[in-house]
C-alpha positions as CSV (number, residue, x, y, z in Angstrom):
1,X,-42.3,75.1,156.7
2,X,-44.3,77.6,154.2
3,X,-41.8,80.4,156.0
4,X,-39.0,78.5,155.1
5,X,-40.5,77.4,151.6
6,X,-40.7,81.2,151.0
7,X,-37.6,82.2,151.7
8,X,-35.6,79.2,149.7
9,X,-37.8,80.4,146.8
10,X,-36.6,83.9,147.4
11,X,-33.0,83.2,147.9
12,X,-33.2,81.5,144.5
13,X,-34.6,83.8,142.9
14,X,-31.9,86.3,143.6
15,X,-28.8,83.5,143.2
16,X,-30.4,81.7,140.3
17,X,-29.6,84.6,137.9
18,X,-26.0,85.1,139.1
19,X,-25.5,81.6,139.2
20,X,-26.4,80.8,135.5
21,X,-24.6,84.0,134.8
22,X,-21.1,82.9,136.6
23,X,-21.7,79.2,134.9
24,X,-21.8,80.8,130.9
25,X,-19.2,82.7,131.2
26,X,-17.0,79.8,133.5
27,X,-18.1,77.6,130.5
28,X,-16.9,79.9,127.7
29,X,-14.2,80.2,129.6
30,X,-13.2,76.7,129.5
31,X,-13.7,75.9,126.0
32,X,-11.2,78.9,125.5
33,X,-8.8,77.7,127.7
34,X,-9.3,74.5,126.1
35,X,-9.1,75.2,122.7
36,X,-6.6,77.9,122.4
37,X,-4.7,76.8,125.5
38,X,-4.2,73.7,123.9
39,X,-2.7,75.3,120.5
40,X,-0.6,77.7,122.6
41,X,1.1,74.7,124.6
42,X,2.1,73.7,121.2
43,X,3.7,76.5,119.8
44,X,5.5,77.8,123.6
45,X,7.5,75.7,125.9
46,X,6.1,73.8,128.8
47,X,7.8,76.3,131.3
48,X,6.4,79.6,129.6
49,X,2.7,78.8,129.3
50,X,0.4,79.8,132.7
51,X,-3.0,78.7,132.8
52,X,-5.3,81.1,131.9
53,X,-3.4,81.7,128.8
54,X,-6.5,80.2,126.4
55,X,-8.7,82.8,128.1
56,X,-6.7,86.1,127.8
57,X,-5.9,84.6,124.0
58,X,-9.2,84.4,122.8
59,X,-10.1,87.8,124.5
60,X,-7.4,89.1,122.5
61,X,-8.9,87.6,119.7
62,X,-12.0,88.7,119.3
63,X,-10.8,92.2,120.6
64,X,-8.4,92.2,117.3
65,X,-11.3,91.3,115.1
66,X,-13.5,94.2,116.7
67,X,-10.9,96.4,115.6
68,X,-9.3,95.2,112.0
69,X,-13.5,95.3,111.3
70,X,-12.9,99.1,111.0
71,X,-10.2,98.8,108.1
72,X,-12.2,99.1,104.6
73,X,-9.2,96.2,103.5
74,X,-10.5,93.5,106.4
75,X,-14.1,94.6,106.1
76,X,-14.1,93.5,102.2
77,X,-12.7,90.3,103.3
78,X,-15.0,89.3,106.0
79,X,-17.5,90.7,103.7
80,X,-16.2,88.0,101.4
81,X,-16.0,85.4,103.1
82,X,-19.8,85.9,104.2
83,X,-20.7,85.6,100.7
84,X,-19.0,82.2,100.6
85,X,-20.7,81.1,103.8
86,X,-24.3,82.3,102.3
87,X,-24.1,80.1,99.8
88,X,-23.4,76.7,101.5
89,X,-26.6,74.6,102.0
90,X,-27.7,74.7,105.3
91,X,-24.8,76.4,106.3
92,X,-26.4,79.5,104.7
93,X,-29.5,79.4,106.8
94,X,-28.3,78.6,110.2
95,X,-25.5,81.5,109.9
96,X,-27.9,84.4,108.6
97,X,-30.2,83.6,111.4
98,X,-27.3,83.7,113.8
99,X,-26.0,87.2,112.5
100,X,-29.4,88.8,111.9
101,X,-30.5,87.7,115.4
102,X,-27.0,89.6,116.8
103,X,-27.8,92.2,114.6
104,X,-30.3,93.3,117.0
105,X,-28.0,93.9,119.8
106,X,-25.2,95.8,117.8
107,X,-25.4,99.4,118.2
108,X,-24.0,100.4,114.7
109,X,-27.3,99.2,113.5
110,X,-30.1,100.6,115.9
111,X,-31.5,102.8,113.0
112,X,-32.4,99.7,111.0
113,X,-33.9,98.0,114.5
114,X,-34.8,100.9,115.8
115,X,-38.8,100.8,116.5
116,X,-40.0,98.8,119.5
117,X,-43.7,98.0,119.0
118,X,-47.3,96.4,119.9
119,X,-49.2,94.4,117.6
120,X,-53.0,94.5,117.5
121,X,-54.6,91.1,116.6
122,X,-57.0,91.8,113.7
123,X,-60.4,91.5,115.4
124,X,-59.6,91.1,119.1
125,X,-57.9,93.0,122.0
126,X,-54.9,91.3,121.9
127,X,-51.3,92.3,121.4
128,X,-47.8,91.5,121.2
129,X,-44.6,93.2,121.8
130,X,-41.9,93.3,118.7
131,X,-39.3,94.9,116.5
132,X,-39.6,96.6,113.6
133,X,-37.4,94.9,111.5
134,X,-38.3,96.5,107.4
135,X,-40.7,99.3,106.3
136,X,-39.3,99.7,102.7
137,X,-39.9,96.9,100.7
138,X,-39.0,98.7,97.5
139,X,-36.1,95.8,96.9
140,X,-38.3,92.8,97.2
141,X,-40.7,90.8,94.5
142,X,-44.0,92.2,94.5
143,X,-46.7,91.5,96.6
144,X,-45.5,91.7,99.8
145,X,-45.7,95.4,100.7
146,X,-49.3,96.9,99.9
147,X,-47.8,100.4,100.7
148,X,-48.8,100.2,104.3
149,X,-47.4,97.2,105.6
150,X,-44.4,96.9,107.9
151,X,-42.0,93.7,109.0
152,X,-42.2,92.9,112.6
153,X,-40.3,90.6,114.7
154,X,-42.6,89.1,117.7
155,X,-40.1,86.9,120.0
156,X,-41.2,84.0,122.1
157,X,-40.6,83.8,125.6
158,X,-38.0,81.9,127.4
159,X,-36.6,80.7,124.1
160,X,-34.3,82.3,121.5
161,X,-37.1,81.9,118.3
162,X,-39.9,83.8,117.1
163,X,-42.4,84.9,114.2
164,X,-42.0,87.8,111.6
165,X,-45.4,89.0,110.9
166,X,-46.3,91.3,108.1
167,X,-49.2,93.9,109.5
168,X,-50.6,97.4,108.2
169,X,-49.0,100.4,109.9
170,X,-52.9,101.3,111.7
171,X,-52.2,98.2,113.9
172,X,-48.9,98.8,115.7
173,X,-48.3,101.3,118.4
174,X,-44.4,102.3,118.9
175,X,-43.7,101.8,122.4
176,X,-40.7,104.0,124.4
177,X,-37.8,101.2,125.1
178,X,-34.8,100.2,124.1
179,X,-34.4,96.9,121.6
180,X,-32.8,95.1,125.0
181,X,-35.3,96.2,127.1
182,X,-37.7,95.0,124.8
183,X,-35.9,91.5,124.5
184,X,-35.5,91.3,128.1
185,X,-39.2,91.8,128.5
186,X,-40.6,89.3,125.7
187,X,-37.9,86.7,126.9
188,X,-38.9,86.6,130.4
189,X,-43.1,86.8,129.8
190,X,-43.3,90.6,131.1
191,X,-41.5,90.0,134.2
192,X,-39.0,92.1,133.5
193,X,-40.8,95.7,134.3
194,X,-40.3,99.1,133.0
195,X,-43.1,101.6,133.2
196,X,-43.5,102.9,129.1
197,X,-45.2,104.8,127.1
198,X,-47.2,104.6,123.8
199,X,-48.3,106.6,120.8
200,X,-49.3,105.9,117.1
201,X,-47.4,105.6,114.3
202,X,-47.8,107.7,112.0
């Protein structure tokens, strides 16, 4: 029985990642087919729409907003729209910590989240992986930069949250991985492995 214990355990642990994988994107899948599938039976005739439709619609979508993003014209619009968003009550909040939580993943952006680091606990041994998120707080009221401090970003494991901690430069250490590697690694508790290596910042 442990034999057999051991190897269920191991044979989920290899599906379980593919399975929850397969699911998300069957699910995303569905409420595209759903949603736009639905409009597109509207506008065509019963005998011209195929299933699948919603999908290949919705990857057209966002493939034709990937791309009018690179017109200055449809930049200052979005742009604009943005604005209006960012000043909705509660509306503001939830969708700046949507877009600055994707902003981490979007490669146009890596030399603003570029630094993947350990904290040092004031006073104790202990440390934390995170991102460097600010060093130049010339923009910002006084009082939060003392000319040594930098922003970093400490996520939580196995939930999307975390703290942004204010610490002098002396008690980081830049660490050699990527910002998803890093993610991937705080997410999952260090169980995702990658052998690294450290130096001061200087």
């Amino acid at each position: 029985m442990k034999k057999i214990g051991k190897y269920f355990l191991q044979g989920l642990i290899a599906i379980l990642p593919i399975a929850i994988t397969i699911y998300i994107l069957y699910w995303l899948a569905t409420k595209a087919e759903n949603i736009l599938g639905g409009l597109i039976k509207q506008i065509l005739p019963e005998n011209i729409y195929k299933p699948g439709m919603g999908v290949a619609a919705g990857f057209v979508i966002v493939l034709s907003i990937g791309i009018l993003l690179r017109l200055w014209l449809f930049r200052k619009l979005f742009r604009l729209g943005e604005a209006i968003l960012e000043r909705l009550p509660v509306i503001k909040t939830l969708y700046g910590s949507v877009r600055d939580l994707m902003g981490f993943f979007d490669s146009s952006k890596k030399k603003d989240f570029s630094k993947v680091v350990m904290v040092t606990i004031a006073g104790t041994q202990t440390r934390l992986i995170g991102l460097v998120t600010r060093e130049d707080f010339s923009q910002l009221p006084d009082g939060i930069d003392d000319g040594e401090t930098v922003a970093v970003y400490l996520p939580m494991s196995y939930q999307m949250g975390g703290f942004t901690v204010y610490v002098p430069k002396k008690n980081i250490q830049s660490v050699d991985m990527t910002i998803e590697e890093a993610m991937r690694f705080a997410l999952t508790a260090a169980v995702s492995t990658k052998k690294v290596q450290s130096s001061e910042i200087k």
